[in-house]
C-alpha positions in Angstrom: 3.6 -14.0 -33.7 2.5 -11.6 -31.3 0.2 -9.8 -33.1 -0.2 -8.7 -37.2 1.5 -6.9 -39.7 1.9 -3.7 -37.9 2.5 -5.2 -34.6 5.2 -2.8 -34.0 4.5 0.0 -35.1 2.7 3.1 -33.0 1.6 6.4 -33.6 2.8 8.0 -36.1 5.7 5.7 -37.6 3.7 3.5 -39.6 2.3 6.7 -41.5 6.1 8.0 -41.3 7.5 4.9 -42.8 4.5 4.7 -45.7 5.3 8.2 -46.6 9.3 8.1 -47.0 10.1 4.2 -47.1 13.7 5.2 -46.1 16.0 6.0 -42.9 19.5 7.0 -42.9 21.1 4.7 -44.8 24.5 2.9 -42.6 27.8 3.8 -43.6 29.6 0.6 -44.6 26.8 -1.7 -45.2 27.7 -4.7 -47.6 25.8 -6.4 -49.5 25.7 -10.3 -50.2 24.0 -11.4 -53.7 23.1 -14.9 -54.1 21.2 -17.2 -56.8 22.7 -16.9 -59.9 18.6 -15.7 -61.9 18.7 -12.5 -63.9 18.5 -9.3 -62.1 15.2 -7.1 -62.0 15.6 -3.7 -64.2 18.5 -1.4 -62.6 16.0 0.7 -60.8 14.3 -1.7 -58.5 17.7 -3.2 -57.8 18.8 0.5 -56.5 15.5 0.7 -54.4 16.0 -2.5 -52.8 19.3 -2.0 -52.3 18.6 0.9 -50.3 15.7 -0.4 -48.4 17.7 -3.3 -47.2 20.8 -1.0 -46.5 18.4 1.0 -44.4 16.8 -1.8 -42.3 20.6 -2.7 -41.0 22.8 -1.4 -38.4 25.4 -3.5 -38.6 27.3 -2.2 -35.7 24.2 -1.8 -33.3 25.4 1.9 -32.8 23.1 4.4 -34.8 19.5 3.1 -34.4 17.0 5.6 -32.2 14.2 4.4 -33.2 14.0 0.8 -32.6 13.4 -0.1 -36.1 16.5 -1.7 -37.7 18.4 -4.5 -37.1 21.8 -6.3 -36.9 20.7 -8.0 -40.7 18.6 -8.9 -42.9 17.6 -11.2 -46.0 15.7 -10.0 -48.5 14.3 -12.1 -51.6 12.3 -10.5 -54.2 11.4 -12.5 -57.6 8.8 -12.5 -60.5 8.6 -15.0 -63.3 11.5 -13.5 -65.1 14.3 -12.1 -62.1 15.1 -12.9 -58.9 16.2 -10.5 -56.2 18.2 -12.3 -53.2 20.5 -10.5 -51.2 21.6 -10.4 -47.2 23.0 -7.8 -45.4 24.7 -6.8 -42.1 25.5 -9.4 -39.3 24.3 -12.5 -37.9 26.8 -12.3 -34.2 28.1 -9.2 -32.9 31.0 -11.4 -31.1 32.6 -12.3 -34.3 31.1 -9.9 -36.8 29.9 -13.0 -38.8 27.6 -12.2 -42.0 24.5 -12.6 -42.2 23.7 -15.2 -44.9 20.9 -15.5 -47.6 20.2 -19.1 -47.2 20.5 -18.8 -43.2 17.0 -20.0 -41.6 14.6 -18.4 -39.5 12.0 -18.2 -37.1 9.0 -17.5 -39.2 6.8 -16.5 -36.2 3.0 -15.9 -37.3 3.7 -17.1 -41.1 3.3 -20.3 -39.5 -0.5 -19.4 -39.5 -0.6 -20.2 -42.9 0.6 -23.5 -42.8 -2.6 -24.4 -40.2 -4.7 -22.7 -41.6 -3.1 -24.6 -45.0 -3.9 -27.8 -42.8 -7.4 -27.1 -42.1 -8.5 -26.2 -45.6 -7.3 -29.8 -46.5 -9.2 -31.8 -43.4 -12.2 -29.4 -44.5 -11.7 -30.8 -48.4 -11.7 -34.4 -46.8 -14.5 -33.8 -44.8 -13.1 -34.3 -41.2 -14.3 -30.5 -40.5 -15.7 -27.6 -41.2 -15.1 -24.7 -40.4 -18.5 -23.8 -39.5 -18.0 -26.8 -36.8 -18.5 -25.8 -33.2 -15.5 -25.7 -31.2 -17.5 -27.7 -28.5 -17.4 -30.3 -31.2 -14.1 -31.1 -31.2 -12.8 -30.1 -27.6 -15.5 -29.8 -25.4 -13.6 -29.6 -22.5 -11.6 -26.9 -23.4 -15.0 -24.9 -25.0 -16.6 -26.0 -21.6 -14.2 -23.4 -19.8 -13.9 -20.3 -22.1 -16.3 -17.7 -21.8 -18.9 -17.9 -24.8 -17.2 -21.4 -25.5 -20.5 -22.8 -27.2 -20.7 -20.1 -29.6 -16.8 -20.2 -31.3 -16.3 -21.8 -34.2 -13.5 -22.8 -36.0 -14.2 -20.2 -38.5 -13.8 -17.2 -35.6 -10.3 -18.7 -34.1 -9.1 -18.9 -37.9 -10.0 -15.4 -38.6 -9.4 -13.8 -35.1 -12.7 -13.0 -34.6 -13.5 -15.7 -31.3 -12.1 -12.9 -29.2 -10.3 -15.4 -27.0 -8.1 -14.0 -25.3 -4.2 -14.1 -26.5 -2.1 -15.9 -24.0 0.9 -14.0 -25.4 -0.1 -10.9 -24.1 -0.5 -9.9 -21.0 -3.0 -10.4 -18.5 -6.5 -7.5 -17.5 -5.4 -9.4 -14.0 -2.0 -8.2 -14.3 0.1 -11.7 -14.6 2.7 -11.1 -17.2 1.8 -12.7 -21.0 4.0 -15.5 -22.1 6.0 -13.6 -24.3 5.4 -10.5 -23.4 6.4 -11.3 -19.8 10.2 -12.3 -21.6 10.7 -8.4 -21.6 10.6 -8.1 -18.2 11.9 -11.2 -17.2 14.6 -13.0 -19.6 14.6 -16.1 -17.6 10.7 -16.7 -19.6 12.4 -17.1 -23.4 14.0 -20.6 -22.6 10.8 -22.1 -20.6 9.0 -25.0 -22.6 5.3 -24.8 -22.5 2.7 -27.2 -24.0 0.1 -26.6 -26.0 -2.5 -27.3 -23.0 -0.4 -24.7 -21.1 -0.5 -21.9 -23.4 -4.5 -22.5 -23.4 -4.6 -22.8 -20.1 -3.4 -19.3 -19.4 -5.9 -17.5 -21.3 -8.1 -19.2 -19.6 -7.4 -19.0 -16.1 -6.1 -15.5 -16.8 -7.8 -13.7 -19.7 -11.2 -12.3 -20.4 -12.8 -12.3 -23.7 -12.5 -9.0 -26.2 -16.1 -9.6 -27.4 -18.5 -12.4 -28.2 -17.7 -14.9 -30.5 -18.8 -13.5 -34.0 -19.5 -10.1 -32.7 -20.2 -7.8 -36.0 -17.3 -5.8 -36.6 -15.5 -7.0 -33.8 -11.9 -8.6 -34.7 -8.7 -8.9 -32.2 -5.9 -11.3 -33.1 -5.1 -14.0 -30.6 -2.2 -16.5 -30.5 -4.7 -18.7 -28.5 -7.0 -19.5 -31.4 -3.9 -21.1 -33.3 -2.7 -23.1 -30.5 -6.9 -24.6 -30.7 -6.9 -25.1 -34.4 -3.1 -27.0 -33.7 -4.9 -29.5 -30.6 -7.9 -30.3 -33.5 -5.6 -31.1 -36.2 -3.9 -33.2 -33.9 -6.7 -34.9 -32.5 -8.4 -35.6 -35.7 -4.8 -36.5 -37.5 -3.3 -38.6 -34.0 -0.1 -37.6 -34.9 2.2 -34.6 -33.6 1.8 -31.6 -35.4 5.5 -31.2 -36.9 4.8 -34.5 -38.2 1.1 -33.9 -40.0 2.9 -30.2 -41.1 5.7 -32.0 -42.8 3.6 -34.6 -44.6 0.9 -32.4 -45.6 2.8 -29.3 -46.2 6.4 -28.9 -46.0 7.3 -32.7 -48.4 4.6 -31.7 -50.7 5.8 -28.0 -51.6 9.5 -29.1 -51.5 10.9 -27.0 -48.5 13.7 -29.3 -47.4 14.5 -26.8 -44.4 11.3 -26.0 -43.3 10.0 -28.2 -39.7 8.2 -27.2 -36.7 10.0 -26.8 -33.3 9.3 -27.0 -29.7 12.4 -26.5 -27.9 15.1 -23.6 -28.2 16.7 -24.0 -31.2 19.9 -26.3 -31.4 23.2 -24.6 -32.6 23.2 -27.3 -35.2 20.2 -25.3 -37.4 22.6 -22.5 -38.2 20.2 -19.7 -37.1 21.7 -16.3 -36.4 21.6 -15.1 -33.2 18.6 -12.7 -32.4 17.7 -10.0 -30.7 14.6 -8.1 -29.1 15.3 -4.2 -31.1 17.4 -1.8 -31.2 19.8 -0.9 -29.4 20.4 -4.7 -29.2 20.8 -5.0 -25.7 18.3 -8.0 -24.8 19.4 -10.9 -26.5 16.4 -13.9 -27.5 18.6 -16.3 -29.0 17.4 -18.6 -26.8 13.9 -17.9 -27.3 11.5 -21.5 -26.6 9.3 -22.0 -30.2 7.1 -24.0 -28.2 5.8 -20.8 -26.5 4.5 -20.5 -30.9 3.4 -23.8 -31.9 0.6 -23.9 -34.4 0.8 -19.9 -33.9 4.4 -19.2 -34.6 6.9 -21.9 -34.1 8.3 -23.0 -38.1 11.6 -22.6 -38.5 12.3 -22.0 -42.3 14.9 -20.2 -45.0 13.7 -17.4 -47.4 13.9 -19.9 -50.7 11.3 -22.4 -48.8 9.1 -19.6 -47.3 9.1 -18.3 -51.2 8.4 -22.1 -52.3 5.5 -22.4 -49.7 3.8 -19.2 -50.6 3.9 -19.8 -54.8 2.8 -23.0 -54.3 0.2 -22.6 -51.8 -1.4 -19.2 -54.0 -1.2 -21.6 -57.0 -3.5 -23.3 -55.3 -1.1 -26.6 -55.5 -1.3 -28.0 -51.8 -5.3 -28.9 -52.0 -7.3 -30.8 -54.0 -10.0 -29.1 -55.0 -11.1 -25.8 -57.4 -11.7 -23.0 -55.0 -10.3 -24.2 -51.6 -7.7 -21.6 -52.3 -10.5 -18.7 -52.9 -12.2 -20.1 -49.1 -8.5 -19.7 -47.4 -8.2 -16.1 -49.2 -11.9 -14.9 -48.1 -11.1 -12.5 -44.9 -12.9 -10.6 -43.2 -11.7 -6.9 -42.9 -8.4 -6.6 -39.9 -8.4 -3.2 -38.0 -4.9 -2.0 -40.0 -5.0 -0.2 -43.9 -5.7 -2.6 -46.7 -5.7 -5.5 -45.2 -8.3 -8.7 -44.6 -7.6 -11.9 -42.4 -8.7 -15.4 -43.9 -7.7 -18.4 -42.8 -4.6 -17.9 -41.7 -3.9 -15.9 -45.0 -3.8 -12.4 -45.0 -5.0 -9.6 -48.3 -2.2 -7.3 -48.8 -1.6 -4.4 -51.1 -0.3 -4.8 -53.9 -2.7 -7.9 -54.9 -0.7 -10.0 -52.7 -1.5 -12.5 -50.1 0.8 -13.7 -47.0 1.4 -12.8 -43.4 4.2 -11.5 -41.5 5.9 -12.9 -38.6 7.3 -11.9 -35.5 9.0 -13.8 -32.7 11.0 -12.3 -29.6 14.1 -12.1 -32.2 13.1 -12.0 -35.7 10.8 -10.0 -37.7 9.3 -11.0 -41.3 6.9 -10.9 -44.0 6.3 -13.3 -46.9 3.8 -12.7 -49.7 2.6 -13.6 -53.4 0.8 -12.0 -56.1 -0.5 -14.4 -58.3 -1.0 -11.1 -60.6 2.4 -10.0 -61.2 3.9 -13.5 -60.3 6.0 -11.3 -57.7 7.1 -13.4 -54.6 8.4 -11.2 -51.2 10.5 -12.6 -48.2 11.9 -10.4 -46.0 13.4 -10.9 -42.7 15.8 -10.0 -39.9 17.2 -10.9 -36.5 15.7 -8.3 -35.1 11.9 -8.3 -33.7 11.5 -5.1 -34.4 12.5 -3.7 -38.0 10.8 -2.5 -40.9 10.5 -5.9 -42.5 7.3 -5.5 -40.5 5.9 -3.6 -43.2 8.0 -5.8 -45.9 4.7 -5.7 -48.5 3.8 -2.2 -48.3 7.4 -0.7 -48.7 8.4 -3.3 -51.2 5.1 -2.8 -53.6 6.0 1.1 -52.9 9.5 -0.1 -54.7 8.2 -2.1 -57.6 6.0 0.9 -58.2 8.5 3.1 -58.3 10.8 1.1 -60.6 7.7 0.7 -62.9 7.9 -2.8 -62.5 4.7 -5.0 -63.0 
């Protein structure tokens, strides 16, 4: 959730990783299939198989890079196969497998179920998303530098240029997460949503002007507004208003929103920051993600939310779907920001994720009816270019 898509990525890997989408594959790498659909052509099963071979180091010993991870879960399907494999580890104590059906923090890909949210208060005429922040927190507006010019619009498409409590701070005080690196003992601390705010304000400056023309910077900080409005206008707590208007409706049984560290009892892997595994985030606090990255979910509901939401089956109306989509152009290739939904290549639509111990990306092409979810318990792995490398797959299978 810290920032998008290639959040990870510097100089010249993500040109490195576009241009060979492969590593040295791990010696001794099993795979787990699960789901019992047909398999895609023999080609695109090979490709996959090495991609997700390549994104694990099972035994934490090889990676130099700081792009693989312990495991990974990788679910590719179109209308007529399905794709669903894990690989590598989920606990380094016990060498315990990873599992397909294990769930995850989703990180950022909980953007699109507020921005989900919104569009359907927007259909019902409780906002807009031309409204004035000011309108519906004017406290809060009252405080942040060019306050009475944000809309909801420019905190759903990152271009308020509110500062991002994650990161951190022009007066030096460490970011919320980003502080974690430094300091461990910052994963497990609970925060509220009036905290998280609170420290952009008191410790952030503004990137530009609300609105500024070409001017775009992702912040965490928006999300956590757009979560405080939905609950206002709703009066309910937001993993309450998610499940009823989301999470029931598209059938994801093992999808909820979280604001603790997660309980043993969820059956999450254990996590880790990036290679060479030696900082641990297991016990990372969701609530430091909220409406900006705190879902926990599996890769069957993740692929349930994003077919349904692209078939346009969570709102009510023709062409809510089309408003969602309609981004404005993100500083990374091929890609545009909506509301909370993110152009990909390929013809696909999604967004990534990234906590302080797992990386994803989840993604549907209402083209090719091809659904991606790929993820690992590492926060740093290639999943974060799961879209790209994945279409680069399909098109080399020939595969539509």
């Amino acid at each position: 959730m810290r920032t998008v898509e290639t959040s990870m990525l510097t100089g010249g890997i993500l040109s490195w990783l576009l241009a060979t989408a492969a590593f040295c594959e791990f010696v001794g790498v099993d795979l787990k299939t699960c789901g019992d659909a047909p398999e895609p052509p023999g080609a695109l099963v090979e490709a996959l198989d090495k991609l997700l071979k390549d994104t694990v180091d099972p035994v934490g010993a090889y990676s130099k890079d700081g792009m693989n991870a312990p495991g990974a879960v990788l679910l590719v399907r179109s209308t007529d196969w399905a794709y669903f494999k894990a690989a590598g580890i989920s606990d380094f104590d016990n060498s315990a497998q990873l599992e397909c059906e294990m769930p995850f923090e989703i990180g950022s890909a909980t953007k699109m179920v507020t921005g989900t949210v919104l569009m359907q208060l927007q259909e019902e005429g409780r906002l807009n998303l031309t409204d004035p922040l000011q309108a519906h927190l004017p406290e809060i507006a009252g405080r942040l530098p060019f306050g009475d010019l944000i809309t909801l619009r420019h905190l759903a498409t990152h271009t308020s240029g509110v500062f991002s409590y994650t990161d951190d701070a022009p007066d030096g005080t460490p970011g919320i997460m980003e502080g974690a690196l430094k300091n461990p003992d910052m994963l497990a601390v609970s925060r509220t949503p009036a905290e998280l705010v609170e420290f952009a304000i008191a410790h952030g400056e503004p990137s530009f002007e609300a609105g500024a023309d070409g001017h775009w910077s992702y912040s965490n900080t928006g999300y956590i507004l757009l979560g405080l409005i939905i609950e206002k206008l709703e009066q309910a707590p937001l993993a309450e208003v998610f499940k009823r208007r989301v999470f029931e409706p598209a059938g994801m049984a093992n999808t909820f929103l979280w604001n603790d560290v997660p309980s043993p009892e969820f059956g999450l892997s254990r996590a880790w920051y990036k290679a060479p595994f030696d900082l641990e985030t297991t016990g990372w606090n969701l609530s430091q993600g909220w409406a900006a990255g705190g879902i926990i979910s599996t890769a069957p509901d993740m692929a349930l939310f994003i077919e349904r939401l692209m078939a346009g089956s969570l709102f009510a109306k023709a062409g809510t779907l089309d408003a969602m989509a309609d981004g404005v152009p993100a500083p990374y290739p091929n890609l545009s920001y909506g509301i909370g939904l993110i152009g990909k290549p390929g013809d696909m639509f999604g967004h990534g994720g990234q906590t302080m111990g797992f990386e994803s990306d989840t993604a549907h092409s209402a083209t090719s009816g091809t659904t991606i979810v790929f993820w690992t318990n590492s926060a740093s792995s290639t999943a974060v270019l799961g879209v790209p490398l994945i279409t680069m797959a399909l098109d080399g299978a020939k595969v539509q």
